[in-house]
N, CA, C and O atoms as a printed pandas DataFrame, in Angstrom:
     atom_number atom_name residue_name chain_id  residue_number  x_coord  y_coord  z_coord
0              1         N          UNK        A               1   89.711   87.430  114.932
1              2        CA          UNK        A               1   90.718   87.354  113.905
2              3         C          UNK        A               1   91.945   88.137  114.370
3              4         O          UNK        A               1   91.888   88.958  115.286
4              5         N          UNK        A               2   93.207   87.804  113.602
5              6        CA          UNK        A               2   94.000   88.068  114.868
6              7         C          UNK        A               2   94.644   89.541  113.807
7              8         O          UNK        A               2   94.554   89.459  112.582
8              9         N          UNK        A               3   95.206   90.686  114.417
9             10        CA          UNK        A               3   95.172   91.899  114.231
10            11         C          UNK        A               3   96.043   92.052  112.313
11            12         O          UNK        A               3   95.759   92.611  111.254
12            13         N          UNK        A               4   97.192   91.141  112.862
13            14        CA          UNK        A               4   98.181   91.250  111.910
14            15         C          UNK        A               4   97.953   90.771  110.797
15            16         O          UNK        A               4   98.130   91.411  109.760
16            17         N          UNK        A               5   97.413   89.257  110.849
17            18        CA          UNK        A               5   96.196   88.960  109.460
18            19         C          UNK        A               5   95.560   89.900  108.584
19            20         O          UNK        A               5   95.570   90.057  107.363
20            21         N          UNK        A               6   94.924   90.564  109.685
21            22        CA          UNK        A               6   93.260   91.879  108.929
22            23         C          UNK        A               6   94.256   93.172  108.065
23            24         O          UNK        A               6   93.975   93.642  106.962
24            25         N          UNK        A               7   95.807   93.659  109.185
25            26        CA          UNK        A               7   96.010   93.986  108.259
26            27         C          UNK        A               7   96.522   93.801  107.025
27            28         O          UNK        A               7   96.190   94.490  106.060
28            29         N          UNK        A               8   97.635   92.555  106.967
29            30        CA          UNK        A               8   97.698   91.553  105.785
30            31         C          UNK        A               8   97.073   92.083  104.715
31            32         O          UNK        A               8   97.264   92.796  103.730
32            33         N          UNK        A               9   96.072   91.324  105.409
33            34        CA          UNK        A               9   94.683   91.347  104.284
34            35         C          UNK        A               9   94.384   92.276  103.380
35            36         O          UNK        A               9   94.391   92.230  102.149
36            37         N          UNK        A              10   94.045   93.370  104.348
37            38        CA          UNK        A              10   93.778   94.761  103.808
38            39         C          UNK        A              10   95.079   95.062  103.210
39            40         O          UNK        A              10   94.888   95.813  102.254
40            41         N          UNK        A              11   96.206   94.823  103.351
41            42        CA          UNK        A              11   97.567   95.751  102.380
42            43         C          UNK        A              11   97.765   95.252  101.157
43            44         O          UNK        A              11   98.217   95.922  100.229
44            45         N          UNK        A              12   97.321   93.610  101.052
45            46        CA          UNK        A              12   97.088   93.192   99.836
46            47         C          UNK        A              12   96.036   93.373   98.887
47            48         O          UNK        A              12   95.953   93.275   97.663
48            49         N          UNK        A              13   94.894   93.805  100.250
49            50        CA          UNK        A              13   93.822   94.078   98.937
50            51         C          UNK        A              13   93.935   95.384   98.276
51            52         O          UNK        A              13   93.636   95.495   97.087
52            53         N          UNK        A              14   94.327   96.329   98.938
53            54        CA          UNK        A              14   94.604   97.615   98.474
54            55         C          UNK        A              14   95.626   97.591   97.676
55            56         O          UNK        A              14   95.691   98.475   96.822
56            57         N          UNK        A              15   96.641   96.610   97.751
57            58        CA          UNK        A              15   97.755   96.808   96.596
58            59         C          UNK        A              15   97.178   96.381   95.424
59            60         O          UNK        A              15   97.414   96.854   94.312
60            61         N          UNK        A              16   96.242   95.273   95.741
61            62        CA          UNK        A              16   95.719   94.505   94.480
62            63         C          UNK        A              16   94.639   95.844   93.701
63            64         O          UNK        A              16   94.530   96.094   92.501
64            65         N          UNK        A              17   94.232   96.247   94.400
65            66        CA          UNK        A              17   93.222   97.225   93.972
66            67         C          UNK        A              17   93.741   98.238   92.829
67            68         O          UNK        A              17   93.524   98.279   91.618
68            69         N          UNK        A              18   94.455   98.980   93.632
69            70        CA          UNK        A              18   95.759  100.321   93.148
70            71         C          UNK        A              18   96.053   99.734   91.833
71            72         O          UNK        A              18   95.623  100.313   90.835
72            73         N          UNK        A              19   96.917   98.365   91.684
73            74        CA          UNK        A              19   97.873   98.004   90.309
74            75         C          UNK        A              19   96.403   97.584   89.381
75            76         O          UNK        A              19   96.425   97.992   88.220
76            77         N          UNK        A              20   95.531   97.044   89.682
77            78        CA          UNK        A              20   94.486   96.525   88.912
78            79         C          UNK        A              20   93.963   98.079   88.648
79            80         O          UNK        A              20   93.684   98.024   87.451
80            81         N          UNK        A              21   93.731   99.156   88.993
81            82        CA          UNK        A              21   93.519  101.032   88.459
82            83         C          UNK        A              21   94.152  100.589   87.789
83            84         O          UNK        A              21   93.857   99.801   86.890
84            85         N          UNK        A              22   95.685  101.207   88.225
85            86        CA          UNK        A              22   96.537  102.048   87.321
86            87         C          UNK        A              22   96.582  100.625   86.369
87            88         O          UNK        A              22   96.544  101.144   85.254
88            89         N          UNK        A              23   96.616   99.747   86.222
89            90        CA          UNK        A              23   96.583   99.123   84.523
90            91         C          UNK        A              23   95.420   99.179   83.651
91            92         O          UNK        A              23   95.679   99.153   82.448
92            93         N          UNK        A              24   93.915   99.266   84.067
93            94        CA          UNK        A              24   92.810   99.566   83.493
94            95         C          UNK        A              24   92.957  100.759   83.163
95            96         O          UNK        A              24   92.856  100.943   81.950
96            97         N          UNK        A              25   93.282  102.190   84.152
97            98        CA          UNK        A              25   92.786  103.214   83.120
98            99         C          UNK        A              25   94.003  103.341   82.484
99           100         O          UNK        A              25   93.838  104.442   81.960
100          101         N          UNK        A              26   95.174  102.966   82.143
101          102        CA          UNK        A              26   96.598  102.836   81.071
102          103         C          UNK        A              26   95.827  102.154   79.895
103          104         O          UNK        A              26   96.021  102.737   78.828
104          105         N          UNK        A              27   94.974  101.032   79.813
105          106        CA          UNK        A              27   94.966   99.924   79.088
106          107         C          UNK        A              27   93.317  100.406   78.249
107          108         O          UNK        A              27   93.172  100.241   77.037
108          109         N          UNK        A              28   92.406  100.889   78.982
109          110        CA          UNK        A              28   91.025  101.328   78.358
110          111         C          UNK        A              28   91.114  102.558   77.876
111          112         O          UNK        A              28   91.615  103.359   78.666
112          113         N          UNK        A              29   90.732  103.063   76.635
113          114        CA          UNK        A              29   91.204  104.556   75.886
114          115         C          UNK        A              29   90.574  105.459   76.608
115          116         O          UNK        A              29   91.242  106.231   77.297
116          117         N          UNK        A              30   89.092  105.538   76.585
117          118        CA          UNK        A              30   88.277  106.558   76.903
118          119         C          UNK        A              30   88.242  106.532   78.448
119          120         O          UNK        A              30   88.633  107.410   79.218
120          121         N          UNK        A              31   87.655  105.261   78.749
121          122        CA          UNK        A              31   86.839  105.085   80.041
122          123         C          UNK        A              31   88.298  105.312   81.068
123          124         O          UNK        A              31   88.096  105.591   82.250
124          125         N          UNK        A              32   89.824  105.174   80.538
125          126        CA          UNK        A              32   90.684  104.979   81.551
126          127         C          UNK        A              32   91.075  106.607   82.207
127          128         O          UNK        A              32   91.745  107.056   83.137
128          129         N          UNK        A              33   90.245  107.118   81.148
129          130        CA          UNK        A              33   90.536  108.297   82.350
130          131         C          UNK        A              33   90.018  109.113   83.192
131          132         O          UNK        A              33   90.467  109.931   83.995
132          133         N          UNK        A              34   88.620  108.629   82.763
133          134        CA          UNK        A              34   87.871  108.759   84.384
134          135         C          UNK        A              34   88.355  107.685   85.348
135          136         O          UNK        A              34   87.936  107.910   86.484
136          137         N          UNK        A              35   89.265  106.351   85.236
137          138        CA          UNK        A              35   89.854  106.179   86.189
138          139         C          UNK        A              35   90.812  106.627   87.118
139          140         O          UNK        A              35   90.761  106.428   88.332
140          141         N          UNK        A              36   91.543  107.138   86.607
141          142        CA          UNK        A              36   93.002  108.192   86.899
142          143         C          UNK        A              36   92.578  108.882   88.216
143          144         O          UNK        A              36   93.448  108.755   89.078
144          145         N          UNK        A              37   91.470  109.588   88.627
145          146        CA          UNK        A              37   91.010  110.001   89.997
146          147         C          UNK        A              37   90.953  108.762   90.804
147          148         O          UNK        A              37   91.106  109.011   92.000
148          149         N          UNK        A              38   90.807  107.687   90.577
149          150        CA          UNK        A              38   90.409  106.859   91.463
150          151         C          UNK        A              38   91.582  105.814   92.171
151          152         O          UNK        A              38   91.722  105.450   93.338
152          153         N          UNK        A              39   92.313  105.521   90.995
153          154        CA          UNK        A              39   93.367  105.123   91.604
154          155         C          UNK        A              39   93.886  105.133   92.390
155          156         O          UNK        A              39   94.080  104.070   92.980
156          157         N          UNK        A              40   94.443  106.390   92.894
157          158        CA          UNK        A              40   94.889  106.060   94.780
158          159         C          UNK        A              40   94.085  106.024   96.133
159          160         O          UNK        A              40   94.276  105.954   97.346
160          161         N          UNK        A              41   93.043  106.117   95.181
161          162        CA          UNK        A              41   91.700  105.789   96.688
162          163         C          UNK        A              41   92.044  104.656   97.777
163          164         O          UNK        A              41   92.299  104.604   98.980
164          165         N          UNK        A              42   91.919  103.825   96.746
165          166        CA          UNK        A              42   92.741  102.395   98.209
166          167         C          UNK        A              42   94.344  102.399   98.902
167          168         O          UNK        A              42   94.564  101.799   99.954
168          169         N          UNK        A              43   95.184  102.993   98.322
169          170        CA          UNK        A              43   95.968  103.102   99.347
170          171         C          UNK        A              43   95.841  104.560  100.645
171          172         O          UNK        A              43   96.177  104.678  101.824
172          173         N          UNK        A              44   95.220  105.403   99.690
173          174        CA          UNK        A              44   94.284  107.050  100.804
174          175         C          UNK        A              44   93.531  105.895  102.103
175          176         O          UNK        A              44   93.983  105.631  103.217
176          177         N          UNK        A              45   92.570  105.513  101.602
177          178        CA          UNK        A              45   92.049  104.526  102.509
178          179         C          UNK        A              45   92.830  103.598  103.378
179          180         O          UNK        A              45   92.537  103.562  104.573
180          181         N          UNK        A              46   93.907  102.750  102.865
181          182        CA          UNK        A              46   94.475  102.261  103.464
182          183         C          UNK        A              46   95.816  102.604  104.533
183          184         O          UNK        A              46   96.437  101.894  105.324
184          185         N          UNK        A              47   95.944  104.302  104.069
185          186        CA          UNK        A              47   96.802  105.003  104.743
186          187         C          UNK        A              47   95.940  105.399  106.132
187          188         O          UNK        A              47   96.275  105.087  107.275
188          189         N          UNK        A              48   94.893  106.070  105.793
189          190        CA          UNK        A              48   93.909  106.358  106.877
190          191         C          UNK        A              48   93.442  105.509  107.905
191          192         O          UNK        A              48   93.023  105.886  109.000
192          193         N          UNK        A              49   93.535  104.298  107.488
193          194        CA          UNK        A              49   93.028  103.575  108.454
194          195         C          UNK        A              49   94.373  102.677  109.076
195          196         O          UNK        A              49   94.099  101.896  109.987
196          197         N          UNK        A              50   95.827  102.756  108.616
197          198        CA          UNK        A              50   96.152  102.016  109.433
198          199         C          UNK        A              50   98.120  102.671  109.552
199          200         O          UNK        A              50   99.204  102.275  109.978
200          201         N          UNK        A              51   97.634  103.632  108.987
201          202        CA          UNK        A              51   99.062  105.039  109.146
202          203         C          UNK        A              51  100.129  105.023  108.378
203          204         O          UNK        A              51  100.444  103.939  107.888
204          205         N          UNK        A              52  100.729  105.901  108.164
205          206        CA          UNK        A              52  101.114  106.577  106.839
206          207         C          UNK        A              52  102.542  106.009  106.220
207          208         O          UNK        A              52  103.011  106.205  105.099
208          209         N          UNK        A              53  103.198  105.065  107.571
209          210        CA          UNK        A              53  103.849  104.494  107.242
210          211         C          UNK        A              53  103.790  102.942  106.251
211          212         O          UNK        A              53  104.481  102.688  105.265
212          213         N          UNK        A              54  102.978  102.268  106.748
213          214        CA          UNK        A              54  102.093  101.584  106.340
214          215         C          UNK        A              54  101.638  101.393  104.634
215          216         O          UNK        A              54  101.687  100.514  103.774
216          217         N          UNK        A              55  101.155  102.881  104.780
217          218        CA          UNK        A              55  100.401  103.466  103.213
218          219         C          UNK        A              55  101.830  103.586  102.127
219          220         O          UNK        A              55  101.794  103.245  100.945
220          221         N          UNK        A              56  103.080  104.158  102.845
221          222        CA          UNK        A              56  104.405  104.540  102.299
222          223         C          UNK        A              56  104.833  103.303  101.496
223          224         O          UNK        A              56  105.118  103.318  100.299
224          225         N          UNK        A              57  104.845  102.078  102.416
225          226        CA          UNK        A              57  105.433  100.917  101.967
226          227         C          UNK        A              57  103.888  100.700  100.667
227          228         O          UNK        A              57  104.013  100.386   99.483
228          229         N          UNK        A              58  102.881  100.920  101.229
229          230        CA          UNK        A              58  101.856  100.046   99.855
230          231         C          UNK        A              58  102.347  100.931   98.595
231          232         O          UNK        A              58  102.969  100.393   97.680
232          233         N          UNK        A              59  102.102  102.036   98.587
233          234        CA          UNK        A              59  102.557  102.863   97.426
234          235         C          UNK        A              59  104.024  102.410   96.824
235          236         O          UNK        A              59  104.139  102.173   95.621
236          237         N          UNK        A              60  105.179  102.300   97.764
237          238        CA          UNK        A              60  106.176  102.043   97.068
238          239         C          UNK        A              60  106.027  100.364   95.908
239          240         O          UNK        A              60  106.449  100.019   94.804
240          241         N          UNK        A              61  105.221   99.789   96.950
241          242        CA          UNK        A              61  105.437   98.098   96.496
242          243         C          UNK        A              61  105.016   97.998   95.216
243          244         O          UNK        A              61  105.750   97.469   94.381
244          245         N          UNK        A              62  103.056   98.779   94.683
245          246        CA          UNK        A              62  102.377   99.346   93.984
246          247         C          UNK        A              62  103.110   99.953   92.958
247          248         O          UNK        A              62  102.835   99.552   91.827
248          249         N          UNK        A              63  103.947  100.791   93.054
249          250        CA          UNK        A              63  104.702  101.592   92.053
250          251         C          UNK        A              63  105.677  100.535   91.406
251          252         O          UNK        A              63  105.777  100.412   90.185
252          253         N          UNK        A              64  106.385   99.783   92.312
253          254        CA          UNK        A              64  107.706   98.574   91.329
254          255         C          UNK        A              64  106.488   97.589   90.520
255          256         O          UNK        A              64  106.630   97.527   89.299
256          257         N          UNK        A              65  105.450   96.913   91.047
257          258        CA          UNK        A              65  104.596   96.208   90.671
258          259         C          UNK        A              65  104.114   97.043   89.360
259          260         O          UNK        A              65  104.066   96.325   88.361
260          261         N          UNK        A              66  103.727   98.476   89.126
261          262        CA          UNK        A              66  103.525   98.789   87.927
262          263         C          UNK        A              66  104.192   98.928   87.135
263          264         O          UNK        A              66  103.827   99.193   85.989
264          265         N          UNK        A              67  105.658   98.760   87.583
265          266        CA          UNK        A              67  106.511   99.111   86.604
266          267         C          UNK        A              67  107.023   98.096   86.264
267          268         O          UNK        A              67  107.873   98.085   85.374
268          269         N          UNK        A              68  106.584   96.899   86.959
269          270        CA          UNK        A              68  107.254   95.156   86.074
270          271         C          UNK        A              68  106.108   95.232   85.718
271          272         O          UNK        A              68  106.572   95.448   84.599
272          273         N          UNK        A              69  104.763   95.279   85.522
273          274        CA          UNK        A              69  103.942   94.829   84.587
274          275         C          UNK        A              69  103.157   96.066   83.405
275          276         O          UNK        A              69  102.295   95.772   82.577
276          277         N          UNK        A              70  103.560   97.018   83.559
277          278        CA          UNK        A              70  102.956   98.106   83.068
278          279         C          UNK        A              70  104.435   98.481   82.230
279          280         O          UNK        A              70  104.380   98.206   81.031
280          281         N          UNK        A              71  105.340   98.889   82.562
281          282        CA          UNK        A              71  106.775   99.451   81.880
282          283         C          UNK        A              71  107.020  100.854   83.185
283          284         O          UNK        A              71  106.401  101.151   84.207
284          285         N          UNK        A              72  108.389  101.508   82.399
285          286        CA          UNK        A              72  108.572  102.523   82.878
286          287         C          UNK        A              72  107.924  103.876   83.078
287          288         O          UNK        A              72  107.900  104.732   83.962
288          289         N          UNK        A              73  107.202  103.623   81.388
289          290        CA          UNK        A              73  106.481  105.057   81.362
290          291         C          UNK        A              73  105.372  105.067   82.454
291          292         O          UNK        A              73  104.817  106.138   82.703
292          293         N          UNK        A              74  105.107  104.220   82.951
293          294        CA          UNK        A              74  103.340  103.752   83.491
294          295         C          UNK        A              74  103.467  104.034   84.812
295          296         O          UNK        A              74  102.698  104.527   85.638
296          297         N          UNK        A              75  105.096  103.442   84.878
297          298        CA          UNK        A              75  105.259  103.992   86.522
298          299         C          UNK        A              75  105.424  104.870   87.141
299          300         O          UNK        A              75  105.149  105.089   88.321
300          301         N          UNK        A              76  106.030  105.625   86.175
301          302        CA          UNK        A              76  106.502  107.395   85.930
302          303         C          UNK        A              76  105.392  108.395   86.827
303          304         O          UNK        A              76  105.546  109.194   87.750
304          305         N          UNK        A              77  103.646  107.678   85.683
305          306        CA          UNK        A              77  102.281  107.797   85.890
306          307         C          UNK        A              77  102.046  107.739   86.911
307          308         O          UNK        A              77  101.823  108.791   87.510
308          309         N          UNK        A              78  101.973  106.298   87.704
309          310        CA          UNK        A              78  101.721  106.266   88.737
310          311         C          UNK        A              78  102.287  106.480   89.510
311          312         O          UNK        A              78  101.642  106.503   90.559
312          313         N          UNK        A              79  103.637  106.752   89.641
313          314        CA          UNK        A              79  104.653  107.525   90.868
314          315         C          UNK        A              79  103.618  109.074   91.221
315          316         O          UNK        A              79  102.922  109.332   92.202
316          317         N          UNK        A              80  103.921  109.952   89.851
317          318        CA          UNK        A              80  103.389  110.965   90.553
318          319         C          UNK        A              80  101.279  111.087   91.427
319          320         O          UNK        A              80  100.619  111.872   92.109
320          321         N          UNK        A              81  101.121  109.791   90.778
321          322        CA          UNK        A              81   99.450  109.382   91.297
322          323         C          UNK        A              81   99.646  109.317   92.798
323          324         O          UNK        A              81   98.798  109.720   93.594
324          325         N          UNK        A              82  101.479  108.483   93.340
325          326        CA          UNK        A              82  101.212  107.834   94.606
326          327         C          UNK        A              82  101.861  108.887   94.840
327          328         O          UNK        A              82  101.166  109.152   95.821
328          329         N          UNK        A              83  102.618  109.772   94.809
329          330        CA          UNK        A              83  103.568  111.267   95.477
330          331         C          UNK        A              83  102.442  112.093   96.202
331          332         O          UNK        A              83  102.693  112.816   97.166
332          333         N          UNK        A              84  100.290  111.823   95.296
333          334        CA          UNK        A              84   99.857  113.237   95.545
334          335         C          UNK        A              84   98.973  111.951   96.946
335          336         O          UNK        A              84   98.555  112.526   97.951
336          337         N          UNK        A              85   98.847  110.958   96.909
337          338        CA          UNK        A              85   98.352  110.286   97.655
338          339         C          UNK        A              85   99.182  109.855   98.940
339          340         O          UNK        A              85   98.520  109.437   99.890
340          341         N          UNK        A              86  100.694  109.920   99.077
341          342        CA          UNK        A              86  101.434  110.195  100.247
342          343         C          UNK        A              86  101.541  111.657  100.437
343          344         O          UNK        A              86  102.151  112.110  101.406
């Protein structure tokens, strides 16, 4: 498989991952905030494995994506989620 694909792959799945968090634990009362730790796991992961520049752009993309589907306040949220994860 050819290199640039896999990572493709992986930057979308981790973006998909990240915005699908941060809108579950925003959107579930109780349970969403034992999500709140977990949320930047996939782009941590995805920084680690393919460098930090990389991880910079997923977090930024992640953060506008929460903030067209989540609002401002949400992104606010997840800005400082992706600040402690870059």
């Amino acid at each position: 498989m050819d290199m640039s694909f896999q990572v493709a792959k992986n930057f979308l799945l981790a973006l998909a991952s990240t915005v699908l968090l941060a809108l579950v634990a925003a959107l579930v009362p109780l349970g969403g905030m034992l999500l709140i730790p977990l949320v930047p796991q996939p782009a941590l992961a995805f920084g680690l494995r393919y460098g930090p520049v990389r991880a910079t752009a997923l977090l930024a993309l992640a953060t506008a994506l929460v903030a067209y589907l989540g609002g401002p306040e949400l992104a606010a949220g997840y800005a400082l989620l992706a600040l402690m994860a870059a």
